[in-house]
SETIKE-993989 format. One record per residue: residue number from 1; chain; x, y, z of N, C-alpha, C, O in turn. Coordinates in pm, whole numbers, plus 50000, padded with zeros to 5 digits. Example, Ala and Ser with C-alpha at 12.3 -4.5 7.8 and 13.67 -1.06 7.14 Angstrom:
2
     n   chain    n.c1    n.c2    n.c3   ca.c1   ca.c2   ca.c3    c.c1    c.c2    c.c3    o.c1    o.c2    o.c3
     1       A   51319   49431   50780   51230   49550   50780   51320   49670   50780   51424   49668   50846
     2       A   51285   49775   50708   51367   49894   50714   51290   50003   50787   51341   50114   50804
% end
This chain:
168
     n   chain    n.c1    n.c2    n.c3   ca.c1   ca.c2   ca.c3    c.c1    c.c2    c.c3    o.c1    o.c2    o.c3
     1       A   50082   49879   50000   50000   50000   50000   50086   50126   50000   50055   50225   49933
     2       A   50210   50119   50088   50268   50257   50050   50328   50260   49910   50360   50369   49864
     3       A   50343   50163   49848   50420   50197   49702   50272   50256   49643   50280   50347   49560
     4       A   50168   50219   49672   50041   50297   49588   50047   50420   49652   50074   50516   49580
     5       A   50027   50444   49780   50008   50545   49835   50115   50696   49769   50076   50810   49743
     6       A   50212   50656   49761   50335   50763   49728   50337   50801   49561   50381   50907   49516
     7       A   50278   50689   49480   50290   50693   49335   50200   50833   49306   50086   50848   49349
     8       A   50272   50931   49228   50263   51053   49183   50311   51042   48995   50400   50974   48945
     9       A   50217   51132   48930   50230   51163   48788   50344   51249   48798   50309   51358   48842
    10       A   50509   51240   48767   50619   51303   48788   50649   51394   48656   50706   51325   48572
    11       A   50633   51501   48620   50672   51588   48512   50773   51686   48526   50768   51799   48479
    12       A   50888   51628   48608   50999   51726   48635   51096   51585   48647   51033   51480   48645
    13       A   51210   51577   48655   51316   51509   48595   51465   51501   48683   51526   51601   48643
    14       A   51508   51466   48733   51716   51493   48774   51764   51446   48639   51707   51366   48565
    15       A   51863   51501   48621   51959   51478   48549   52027   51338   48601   52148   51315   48607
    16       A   51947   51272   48627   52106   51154   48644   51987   50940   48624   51877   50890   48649
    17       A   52086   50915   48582   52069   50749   48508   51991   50710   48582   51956   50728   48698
    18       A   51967   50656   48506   51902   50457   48572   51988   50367   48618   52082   50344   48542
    19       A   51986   50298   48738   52126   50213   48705   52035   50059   48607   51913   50043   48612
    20       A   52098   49997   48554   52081   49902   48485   51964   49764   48534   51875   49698   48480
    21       A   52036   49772   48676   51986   49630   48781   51843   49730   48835   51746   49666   48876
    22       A   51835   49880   48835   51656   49899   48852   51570   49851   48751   51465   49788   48765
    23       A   51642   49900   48617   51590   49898   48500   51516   49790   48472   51406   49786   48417
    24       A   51617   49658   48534   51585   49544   48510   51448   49484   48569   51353   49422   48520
    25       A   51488   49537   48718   51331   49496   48781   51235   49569   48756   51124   49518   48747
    26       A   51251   49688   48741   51115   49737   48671   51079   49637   48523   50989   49554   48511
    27       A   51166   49670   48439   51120   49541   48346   51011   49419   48339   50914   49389   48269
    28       A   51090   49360   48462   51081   49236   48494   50933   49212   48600   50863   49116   48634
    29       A   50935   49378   48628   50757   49353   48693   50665   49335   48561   50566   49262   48569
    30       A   50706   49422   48401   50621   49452   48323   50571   49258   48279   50463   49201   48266
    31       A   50732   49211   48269   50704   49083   48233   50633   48958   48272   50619   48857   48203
    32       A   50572   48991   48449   50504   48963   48552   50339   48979   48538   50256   48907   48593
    33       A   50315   49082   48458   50237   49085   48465   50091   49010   48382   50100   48954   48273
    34       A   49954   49027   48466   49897   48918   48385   49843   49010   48248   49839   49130   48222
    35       A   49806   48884   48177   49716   48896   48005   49635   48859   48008   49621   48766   48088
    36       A   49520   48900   47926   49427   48773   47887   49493   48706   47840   49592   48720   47768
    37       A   49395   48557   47912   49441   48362   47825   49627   48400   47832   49712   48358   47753
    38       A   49643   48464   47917   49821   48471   47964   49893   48479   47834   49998   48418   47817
    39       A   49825   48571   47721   49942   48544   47594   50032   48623   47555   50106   48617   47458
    40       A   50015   48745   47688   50134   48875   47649   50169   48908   47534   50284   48876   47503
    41       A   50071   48995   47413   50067   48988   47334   50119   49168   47368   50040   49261   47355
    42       A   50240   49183   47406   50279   49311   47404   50442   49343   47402   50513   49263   47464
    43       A   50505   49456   47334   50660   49452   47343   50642   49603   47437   50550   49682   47459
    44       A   50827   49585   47484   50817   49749   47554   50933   49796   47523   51040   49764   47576
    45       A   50912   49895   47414   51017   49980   47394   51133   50057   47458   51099   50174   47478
    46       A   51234   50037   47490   51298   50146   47621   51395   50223   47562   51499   50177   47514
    47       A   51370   50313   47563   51400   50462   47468   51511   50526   47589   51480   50575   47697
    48       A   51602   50515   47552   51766   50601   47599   51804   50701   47539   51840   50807   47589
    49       A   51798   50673   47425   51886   50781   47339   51827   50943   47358   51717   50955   47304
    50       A   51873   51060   47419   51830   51185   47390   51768   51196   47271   51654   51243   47278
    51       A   51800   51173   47180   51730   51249   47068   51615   51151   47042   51520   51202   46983
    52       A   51606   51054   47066   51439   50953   47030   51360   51023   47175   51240   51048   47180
    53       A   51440   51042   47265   51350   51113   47367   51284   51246   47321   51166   51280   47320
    54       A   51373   51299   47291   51351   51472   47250   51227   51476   47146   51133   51552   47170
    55       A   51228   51399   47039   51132   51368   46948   51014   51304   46999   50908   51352   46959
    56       A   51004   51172   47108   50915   51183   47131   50846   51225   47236   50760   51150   47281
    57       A   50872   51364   47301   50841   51506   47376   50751   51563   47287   50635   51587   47321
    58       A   50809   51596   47130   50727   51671   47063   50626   51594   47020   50511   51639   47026
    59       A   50655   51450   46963   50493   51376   46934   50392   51386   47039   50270   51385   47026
    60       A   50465   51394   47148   50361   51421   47283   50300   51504   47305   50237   51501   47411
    61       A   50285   51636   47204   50179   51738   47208   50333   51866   47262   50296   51977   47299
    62       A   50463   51843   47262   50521   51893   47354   50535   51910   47465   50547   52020   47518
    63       A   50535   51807   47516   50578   51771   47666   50702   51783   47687   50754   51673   47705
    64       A   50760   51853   47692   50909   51859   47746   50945   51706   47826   51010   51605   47800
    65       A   50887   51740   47903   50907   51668   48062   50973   51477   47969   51062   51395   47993
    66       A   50865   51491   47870   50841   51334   47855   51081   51288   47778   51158   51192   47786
    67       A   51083   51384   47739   51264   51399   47707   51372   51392   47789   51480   51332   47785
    68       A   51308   51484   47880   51379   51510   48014   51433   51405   48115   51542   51402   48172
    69       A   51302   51299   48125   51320   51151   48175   51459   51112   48094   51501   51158   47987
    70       A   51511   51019   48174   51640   50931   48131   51611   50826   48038   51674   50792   47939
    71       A   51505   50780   48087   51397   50664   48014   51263   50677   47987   51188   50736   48065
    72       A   51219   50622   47871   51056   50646   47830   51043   50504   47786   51114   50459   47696
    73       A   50976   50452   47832   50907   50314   47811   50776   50315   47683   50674   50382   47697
    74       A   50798   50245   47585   50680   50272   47524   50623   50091   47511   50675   49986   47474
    75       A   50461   50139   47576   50413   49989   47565   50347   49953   47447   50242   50014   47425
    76       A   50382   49869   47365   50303   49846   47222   50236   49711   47226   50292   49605   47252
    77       A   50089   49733   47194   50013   49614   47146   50055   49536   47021   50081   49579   46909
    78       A   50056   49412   47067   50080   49353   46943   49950   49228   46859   49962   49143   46770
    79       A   49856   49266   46929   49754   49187   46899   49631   49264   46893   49535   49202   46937
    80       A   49602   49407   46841   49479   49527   46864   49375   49501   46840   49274   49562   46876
    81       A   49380   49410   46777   49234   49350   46710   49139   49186   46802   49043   49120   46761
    82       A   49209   49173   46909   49171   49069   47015   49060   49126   47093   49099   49206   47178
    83       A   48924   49107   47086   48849   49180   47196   48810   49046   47291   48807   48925   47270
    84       A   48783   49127   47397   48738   48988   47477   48605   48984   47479   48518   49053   47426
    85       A   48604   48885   47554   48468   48839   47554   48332   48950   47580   48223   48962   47524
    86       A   48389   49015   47680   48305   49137   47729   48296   49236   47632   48265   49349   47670
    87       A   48312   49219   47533   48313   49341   47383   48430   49461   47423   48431   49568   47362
    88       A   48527   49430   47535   48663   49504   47534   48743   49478   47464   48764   49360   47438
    89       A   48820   49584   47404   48976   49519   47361   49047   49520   47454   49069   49600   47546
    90       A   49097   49389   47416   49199   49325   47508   49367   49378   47534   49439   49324   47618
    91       A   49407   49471   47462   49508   49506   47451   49543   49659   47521   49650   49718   47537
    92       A   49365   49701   47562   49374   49821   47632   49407   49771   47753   49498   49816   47823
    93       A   49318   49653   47787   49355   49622   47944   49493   49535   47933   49549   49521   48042
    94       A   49538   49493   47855   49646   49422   47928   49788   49542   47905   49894   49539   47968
    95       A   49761   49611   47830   49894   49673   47844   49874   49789   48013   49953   49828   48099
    96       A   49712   49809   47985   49746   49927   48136   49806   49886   48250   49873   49947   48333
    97       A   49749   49688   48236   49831   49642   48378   49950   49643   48371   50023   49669   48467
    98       A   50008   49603   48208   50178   49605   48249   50230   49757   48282   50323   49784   48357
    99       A   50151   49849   48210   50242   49992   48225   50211   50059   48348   50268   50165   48377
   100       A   50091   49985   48449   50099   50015   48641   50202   49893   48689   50279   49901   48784
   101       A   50190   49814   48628   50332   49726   48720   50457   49799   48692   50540   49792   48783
   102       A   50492   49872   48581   50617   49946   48541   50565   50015   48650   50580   49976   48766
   103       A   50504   50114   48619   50464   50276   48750   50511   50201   48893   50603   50249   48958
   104       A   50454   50101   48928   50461   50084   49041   50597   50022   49101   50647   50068   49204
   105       A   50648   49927   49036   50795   49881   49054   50865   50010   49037   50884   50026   49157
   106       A   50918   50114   48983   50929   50212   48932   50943   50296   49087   51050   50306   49147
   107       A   50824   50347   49131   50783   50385   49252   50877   50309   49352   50957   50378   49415
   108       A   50876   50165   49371   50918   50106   49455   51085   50124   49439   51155   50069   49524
   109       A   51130   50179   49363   51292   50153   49376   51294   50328   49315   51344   50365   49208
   110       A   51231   50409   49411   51267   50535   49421   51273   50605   49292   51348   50702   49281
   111       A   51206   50567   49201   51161   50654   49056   51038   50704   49019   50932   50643   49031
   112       A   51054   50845   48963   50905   50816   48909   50863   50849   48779   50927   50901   48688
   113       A   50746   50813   48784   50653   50797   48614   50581   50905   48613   50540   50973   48707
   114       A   50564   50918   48469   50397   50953   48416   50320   50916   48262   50366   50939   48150
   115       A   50181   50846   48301   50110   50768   48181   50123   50912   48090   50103   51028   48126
   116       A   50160   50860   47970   50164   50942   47864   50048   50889   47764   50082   50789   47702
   117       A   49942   50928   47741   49835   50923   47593   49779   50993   47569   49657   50985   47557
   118       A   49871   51127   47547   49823   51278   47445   49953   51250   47398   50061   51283   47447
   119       A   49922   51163   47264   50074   51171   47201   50009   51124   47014   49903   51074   46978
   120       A   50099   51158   46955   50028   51126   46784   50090   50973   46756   50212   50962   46740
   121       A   49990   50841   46750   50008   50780   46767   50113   50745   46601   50216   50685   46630
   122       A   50101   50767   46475   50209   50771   46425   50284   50853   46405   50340   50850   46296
   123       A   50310   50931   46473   50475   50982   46457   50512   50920   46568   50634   50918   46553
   124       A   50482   50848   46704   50572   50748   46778   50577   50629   46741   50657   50554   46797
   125       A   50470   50571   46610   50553   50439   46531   50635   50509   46466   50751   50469   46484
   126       A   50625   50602   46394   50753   50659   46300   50873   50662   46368   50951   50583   46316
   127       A   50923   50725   46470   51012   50727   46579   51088   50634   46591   51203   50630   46546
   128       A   51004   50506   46686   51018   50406   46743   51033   50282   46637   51089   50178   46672
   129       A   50979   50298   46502   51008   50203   46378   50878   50048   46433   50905   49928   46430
   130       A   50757   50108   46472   50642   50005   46554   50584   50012   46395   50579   50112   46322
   131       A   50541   49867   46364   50458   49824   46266   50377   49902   46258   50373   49984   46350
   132       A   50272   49914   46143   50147   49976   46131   50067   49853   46187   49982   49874   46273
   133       A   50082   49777   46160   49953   49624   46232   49969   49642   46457   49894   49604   46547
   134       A   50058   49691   46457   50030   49744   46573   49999   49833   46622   49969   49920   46540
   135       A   49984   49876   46771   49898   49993   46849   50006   50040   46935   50065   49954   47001
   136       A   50041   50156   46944   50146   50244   47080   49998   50290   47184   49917   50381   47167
   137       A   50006   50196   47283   49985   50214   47407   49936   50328   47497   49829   50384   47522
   138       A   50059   50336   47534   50138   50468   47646   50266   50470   47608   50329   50396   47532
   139       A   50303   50579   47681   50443   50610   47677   50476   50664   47837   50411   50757   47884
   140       A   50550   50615   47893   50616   50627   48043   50731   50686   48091   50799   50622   48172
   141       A   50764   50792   48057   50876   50846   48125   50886   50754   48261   50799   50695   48324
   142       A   51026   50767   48279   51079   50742   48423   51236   50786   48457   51337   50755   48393
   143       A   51225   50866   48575   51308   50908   48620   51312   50943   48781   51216   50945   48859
   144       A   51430   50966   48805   51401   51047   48970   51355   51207   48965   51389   51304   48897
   145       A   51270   51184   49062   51146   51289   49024   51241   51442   49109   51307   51446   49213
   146       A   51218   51519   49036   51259   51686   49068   51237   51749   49230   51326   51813   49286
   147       A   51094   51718   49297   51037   51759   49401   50965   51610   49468   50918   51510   49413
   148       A   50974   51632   49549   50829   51521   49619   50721   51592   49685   50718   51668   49781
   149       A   50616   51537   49588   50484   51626   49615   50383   51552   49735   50386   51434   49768
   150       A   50288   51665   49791   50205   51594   49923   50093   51484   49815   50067   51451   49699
   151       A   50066   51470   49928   49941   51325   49837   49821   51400   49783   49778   51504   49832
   152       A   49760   51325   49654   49673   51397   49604   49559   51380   49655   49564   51281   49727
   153       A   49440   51436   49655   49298   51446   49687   49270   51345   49597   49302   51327   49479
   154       A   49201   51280   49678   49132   51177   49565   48926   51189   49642   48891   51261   49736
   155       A   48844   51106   49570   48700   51069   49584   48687   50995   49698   48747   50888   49706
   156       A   48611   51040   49798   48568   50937   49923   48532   50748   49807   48508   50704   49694
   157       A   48556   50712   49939   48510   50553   49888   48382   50565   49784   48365   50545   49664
   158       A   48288   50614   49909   48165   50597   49899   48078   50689   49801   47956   50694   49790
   159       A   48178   50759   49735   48176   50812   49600   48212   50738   49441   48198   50759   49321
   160       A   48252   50668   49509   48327   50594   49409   48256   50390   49394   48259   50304   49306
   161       A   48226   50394   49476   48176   50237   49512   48034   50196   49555   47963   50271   49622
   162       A   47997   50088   49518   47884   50072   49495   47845   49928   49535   47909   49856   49458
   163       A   47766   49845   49622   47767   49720   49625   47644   49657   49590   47535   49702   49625
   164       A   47664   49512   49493   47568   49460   49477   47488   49491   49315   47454   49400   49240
   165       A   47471   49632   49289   47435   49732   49196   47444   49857   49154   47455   49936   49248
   166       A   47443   49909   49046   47493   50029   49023   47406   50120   49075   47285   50101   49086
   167       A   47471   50232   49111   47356   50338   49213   47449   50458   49152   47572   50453   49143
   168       A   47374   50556   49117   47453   50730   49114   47488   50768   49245   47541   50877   49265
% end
């Protein structure tokens, strides 16, 4: 609960790396995480280079911030056309869980994120060189965050929850 509790949308940046062995476990939560019918039908881009960062800042509507990060994770569907059973696509929900297991591992080893989807979804296949038969996700900056902010206001429970049946 405190790794949820502390997780903040981070749009300010340090100047300084990733070490490799975080990188990894953050990774390695994304790879953890569940799919529908478990088929992880998703890749994750991990964007280093300044200038693929810098570029995709500007596909981002100009987000600075999203460059600034050391790392930008981009989660790509590779199956967009899978809906489930419930008339969802399946590729919305399985990538959000992997890109909160990133946020949250992320969180847990003193970094932070923010979900990126105000971004032009081809000029970050153009960028990133992502098929047209696939879907760009999100995009995740991560870095050590600039400030540490107080906790946000969020909706009483009982604003938000409902038992048994739906009620306004």
């Amino acid at each position: 609960m405190k790794v949820i509790e502390k997780r903040r949308s981070v749009r300010a940046y340090k100047n300084q790396e990733i070490s490799e062995e975080k990188l990894g476990k953050i990774l390695e939560a994304a790879r953890l995480a569940p799919s529908a019918s478990n088929r992880q039908p998703w890749k994750f881009i991990v964007v280093k280079d300044p200038e693929k960062r810098r570029e995709l800042a500007k596909a981002s509507r100009g987000q600075s911030f999203v460059g600034e990060a050391p790392v930008v994770i981009a989660g790509v569907a590779l199956e967009p056309e899978h809906i489930m059973g419930c008339g969802v696509p399946a590729y919305a929900v399985d990538l959000a869980i992997a890109m909160e297991h990133i946020a949250l591992a992320a969180q847990d080893e003193g970094l932070g994120t923010c979900w990126i989807g105000a971004f032009s979804q081809d000029e970050v296949k153009n960028i990133l060189g992502v098929p047209d038969s696939y879907k760009v996700v999100a995009l995740m900056p991560i870095g050590y965050p600039q400030d540490s902010p107080g906790p946000k206001t969020r909706k009483p429970l009982q604003d938000i929850v409902c038992y048994d049946r739906f009620s306004e």
